[in-house]
C-alpha positions in Angstrom: 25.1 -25.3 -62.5 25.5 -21.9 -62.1 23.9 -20.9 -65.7 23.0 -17.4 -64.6 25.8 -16.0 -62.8 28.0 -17.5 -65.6 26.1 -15.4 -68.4 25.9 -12.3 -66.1 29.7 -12.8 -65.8 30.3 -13.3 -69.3 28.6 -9.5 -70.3 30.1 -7.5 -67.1 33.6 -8.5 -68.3 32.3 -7.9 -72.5 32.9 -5.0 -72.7 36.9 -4.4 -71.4 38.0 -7.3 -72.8 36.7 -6.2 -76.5 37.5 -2.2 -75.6 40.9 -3.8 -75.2 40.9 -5.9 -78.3 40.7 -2.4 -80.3 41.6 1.5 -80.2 38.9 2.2 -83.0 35.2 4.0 -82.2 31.9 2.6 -81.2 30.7 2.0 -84.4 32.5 0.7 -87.8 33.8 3.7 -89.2 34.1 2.8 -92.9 30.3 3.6 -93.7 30.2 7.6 -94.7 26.2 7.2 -94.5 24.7 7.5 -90.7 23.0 4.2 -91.4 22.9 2.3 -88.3 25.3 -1.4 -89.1 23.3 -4.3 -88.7 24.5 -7.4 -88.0 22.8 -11.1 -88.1 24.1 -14.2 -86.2 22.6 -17.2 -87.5 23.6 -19.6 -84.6 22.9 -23.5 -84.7 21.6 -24.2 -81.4 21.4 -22.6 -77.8 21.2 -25.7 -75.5 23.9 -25.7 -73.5 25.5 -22.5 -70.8 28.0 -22.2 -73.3 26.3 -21.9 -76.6 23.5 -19.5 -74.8 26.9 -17.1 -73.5 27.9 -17.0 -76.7 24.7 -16.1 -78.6 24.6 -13.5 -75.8 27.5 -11.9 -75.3 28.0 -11.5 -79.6 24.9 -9.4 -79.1 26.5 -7.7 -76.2 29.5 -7.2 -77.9 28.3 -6.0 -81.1 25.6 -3.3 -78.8 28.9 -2.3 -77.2 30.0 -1.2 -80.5 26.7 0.9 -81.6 25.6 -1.3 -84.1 22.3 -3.0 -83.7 22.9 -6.9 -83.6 19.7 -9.9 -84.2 20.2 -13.4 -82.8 18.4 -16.1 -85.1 18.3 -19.7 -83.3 18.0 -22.9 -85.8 17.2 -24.9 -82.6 19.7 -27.6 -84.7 16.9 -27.0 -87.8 18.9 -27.0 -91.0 15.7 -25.7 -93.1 14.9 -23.2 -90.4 18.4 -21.9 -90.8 18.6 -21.1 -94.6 15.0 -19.4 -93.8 16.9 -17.0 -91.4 19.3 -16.6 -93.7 17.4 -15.5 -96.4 15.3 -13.0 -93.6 18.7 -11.2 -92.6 18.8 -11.0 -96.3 16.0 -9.1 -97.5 16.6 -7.3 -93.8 19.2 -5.5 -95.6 22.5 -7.0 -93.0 25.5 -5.6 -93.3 27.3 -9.0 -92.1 25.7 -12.2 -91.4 27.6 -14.3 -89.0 26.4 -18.6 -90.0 27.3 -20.7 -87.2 25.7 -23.8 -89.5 23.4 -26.7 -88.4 24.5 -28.1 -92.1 27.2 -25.5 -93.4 27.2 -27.3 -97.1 23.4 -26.8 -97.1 23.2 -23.3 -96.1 25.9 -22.7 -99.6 23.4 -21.2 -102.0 21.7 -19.1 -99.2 25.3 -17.6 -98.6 25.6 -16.7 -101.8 22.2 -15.0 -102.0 23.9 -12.7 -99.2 26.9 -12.1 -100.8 25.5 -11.5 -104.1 22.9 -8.9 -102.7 25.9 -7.3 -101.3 26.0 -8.8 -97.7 28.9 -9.9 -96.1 28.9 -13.7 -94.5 31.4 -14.7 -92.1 31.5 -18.4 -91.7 31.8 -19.5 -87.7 33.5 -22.5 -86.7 31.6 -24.3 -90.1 32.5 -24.1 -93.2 29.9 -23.4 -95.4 32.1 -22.8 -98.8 30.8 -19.4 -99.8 31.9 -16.6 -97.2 34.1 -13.7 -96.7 36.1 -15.3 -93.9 36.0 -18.5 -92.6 36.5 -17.8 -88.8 37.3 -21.6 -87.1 39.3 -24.0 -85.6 41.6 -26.6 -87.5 38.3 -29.3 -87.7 35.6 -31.2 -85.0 37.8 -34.3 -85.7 40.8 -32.4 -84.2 38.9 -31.3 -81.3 37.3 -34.8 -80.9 41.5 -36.4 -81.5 42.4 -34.0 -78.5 39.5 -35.0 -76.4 40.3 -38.5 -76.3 44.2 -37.7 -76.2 43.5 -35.9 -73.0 41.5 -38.5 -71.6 44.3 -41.1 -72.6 47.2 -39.1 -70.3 45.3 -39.3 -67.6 44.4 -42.8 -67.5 47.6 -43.8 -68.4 48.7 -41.7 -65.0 46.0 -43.3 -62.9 45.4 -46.7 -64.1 47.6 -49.4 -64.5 45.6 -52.0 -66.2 42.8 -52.1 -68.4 39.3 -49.7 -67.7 36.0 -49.5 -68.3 35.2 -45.7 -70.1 32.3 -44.2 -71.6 32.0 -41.8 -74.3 28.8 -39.3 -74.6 28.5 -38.4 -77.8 26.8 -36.1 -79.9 25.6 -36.4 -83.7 23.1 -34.0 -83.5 24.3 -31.6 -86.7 27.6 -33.1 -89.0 29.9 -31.2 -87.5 29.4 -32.4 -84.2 29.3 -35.7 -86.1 32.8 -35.4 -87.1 34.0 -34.4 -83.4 32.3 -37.4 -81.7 34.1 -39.7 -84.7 37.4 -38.1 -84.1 36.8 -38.5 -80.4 35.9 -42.6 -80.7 38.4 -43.2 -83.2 41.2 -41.6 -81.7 40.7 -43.3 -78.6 40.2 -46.8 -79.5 43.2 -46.2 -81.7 45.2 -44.9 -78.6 43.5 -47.0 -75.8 43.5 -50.9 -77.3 43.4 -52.1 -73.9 40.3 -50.3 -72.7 36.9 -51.7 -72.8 34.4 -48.8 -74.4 31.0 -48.1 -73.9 29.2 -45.4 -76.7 26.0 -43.4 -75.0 24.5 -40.6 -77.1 22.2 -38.9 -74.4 19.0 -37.1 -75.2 21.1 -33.9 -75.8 24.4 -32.4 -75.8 24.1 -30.5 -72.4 24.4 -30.8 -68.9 21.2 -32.0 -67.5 20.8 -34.4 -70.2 24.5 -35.9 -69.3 23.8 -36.0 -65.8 20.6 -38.2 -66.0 22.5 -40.6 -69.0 25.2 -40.6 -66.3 23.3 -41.9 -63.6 21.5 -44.1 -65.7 25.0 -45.7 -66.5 26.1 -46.1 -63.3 23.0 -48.3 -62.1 23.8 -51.2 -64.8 27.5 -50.4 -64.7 29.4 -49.0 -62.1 32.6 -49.8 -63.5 33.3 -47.0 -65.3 36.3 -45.2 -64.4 36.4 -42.2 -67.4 33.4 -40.5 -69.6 34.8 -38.6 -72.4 32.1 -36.0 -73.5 31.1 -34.1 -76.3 31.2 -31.0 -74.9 32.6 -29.4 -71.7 28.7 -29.0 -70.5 28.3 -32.6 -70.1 31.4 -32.8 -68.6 30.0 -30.6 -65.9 27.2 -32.8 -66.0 28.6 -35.8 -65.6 31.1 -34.0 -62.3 27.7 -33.0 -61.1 26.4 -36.8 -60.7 29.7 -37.9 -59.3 30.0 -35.5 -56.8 26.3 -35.9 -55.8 25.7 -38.0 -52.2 23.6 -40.5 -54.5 26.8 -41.1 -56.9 28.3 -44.5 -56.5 31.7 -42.6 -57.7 32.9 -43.9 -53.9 37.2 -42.7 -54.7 37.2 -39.5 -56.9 40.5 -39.8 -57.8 39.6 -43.0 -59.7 37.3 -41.0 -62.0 37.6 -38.6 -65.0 35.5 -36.4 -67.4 36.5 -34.7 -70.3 35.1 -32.5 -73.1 35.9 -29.2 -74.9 35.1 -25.8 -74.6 36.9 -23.4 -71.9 34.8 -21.3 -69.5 35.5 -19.7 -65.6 33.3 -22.5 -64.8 34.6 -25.4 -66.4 38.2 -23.3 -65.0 36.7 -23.8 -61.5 36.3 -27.5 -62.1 39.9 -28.6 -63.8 41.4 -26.6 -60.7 38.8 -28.7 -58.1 40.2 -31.9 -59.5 43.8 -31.2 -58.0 41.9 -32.3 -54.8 39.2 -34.9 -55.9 36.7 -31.9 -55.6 35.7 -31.8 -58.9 36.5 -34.9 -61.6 36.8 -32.6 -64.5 40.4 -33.6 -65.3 40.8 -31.6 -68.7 39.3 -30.0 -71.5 40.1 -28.8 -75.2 39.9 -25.2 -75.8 40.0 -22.9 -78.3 39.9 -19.9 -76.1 37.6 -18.5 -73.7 34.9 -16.8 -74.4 36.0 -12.8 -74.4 38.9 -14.5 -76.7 36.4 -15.7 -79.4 34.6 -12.7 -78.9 37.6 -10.7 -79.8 38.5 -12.7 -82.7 34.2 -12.2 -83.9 34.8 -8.8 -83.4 38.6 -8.0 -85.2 37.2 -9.9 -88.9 33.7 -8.1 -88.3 35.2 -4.8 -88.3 37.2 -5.3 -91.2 34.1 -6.4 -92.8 32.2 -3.8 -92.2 34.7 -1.7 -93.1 35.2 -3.8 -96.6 39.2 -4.4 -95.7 40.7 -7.1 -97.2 41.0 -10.4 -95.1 42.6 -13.4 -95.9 40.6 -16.5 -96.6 40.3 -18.5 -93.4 41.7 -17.8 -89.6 42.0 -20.7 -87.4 42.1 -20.3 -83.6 44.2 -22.4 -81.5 43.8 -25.4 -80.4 45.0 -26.1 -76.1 44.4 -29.2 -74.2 44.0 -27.8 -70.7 44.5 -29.6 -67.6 44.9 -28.7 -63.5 48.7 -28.3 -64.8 48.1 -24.9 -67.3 45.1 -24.2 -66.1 46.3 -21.1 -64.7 47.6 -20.2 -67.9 44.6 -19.6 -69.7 
């Protein structure tokens, strides 16, 4: 996995994409003080490529803009969260950004923020006492749309009853509630198929990969792995494709998961010729897109206009047919 180049690739192309996303000056311009804006990003985890490109590019972005940016990792540690809360707090932030391990447990430190002044922008978790509430629809949805995707395709492909896998993830309650979306949706939708549940060690590729071939040795039946995230996805396409895989016909075989990158791009479009078995993913933008939509409600924070409530990004299902549309 390309983990470096797809970070480096991430900041080259930071900066036009959010130059294009607005016409205003490097630095929020409704402070008549010279005091440098400071901004906190209290982020759940950084285990996968994509959770690392994201922690690193909002601190790109928000350096791009003049305004001095911190990146606090909770490592999936609700209690080492609030604590980094509370230190952007005293710090004096201008906006903290909660991407929450447990948003309803983080509630009274958000409040501690606001109340001192601060403004909290909620990220993809709700943690019911923010400014804005910046998200998609719900991790069920996401999960729904993971196992709808995987459904087409087999449907396509198969013509009687298959073995599948699903890698889950319960590692924080919001990835809870996409992994129970993602199993209940599909055993709704897919009577017929015959389902195996794995949580691996972690959400990310290497750890897919080993569960994976692990899988394979006591059951090489399986003909479809929905995953968690688009990471083990890739994980999972990096077994199958390897010379030790016993994946023998490619176009027999599926992943799926969420999140859209170049890379995970790269791998929808391979599958078109059994190069890649990435068949699909569920995205809610690529990355210079959330970055974009970070960067639109964080100006108008820090620039105390009025927002409304919550915005919710879309949700796609992506496959080797609008791929190219993304």
């Amino acid at each position: 996995m390309k983990k470096l180049l797809s970070i480096l690739l991430t900041g080259s192309i930071l900066f036009g994409a959010m130059v294009g996303c607005s016409n205003k000056s490097n630095t929020a311009t409704g402070d008549s003080s010279n005091k440098e804006k400071f901004v906190g990003f209290a982020i759940s985890y950084t285990g996968n490529d994509f959770m690392q490109a994201l922690a690193d590019g909002t601190k790109s972005m928000f350096e791009s803009k003049g305004i001095k940016c911190e990146v606090a990792v909770a490592d999936g540690n609700a209690t080492k969260q609030v604590e980094q809360i509370e230190n952007f707090t005293t710090m004096g932030a201008d906006l903290i950004i909660v991407m929450g391990v447990d948003p309803t447990g983080l509630t009274d430190a958000c409040k501690k923020a606001r109340d001192a002044g601060i403004k909290v922008m909620a990220f993809t978790t709700d943690t019911k006492e923010q400014d804005v509430y910046l998200g998609t629809p719900s991790e069920t949805i996401i999960g729904e749309n993971i196992a709808t995707l995987a459904n087409d395709w087999m449907k396509k492909t198969f013509s009687d009853e298959t073995e599948v896998a699903i890698f889950g993830y319960s590692g924080t309650p919001e990835a809870a509630n996409r992994t129970k979306g993602m199993k209940d949706k599909f055993t709704e939708i897919s009577k017929n198929a015959k389902v195996t549940y794995i949580e691996p060690e972690s959400n990310t590729f290497d750890a897919a990969q080993k569960a994976a071939e692990n899988l394979f040795q006591t059951n090489p039946n399986i003909k479809t792995i929905l995953c968690y995230n688009s990471g083990m996805a890739l994980g999972v396409n990096a077994y199958a494709m390897s010379p030790s895989s016993v994946v023998k016909d490619k176009s027999k075989f599926g992943a799926f998961g969420a999140d859209f990158s170049s890379e995970v791009a790269s791998a929808i479009k391979g599958s078109k010729n059994n190069e890649s078995i990435v068949r699909g993913v569920v995205s809610v933008g690529t990355l210079n897109d959330i970055f974009a939509d970070v960067w639109s409600a964080s100006e108008k924070l820090l620039n105390n206009e009025t927002l409304p409530a919550k915005i919710e990004s879309k949700v796609i299902n992506v496959t080797v047919d609008n791929v190219d549309q993304q």
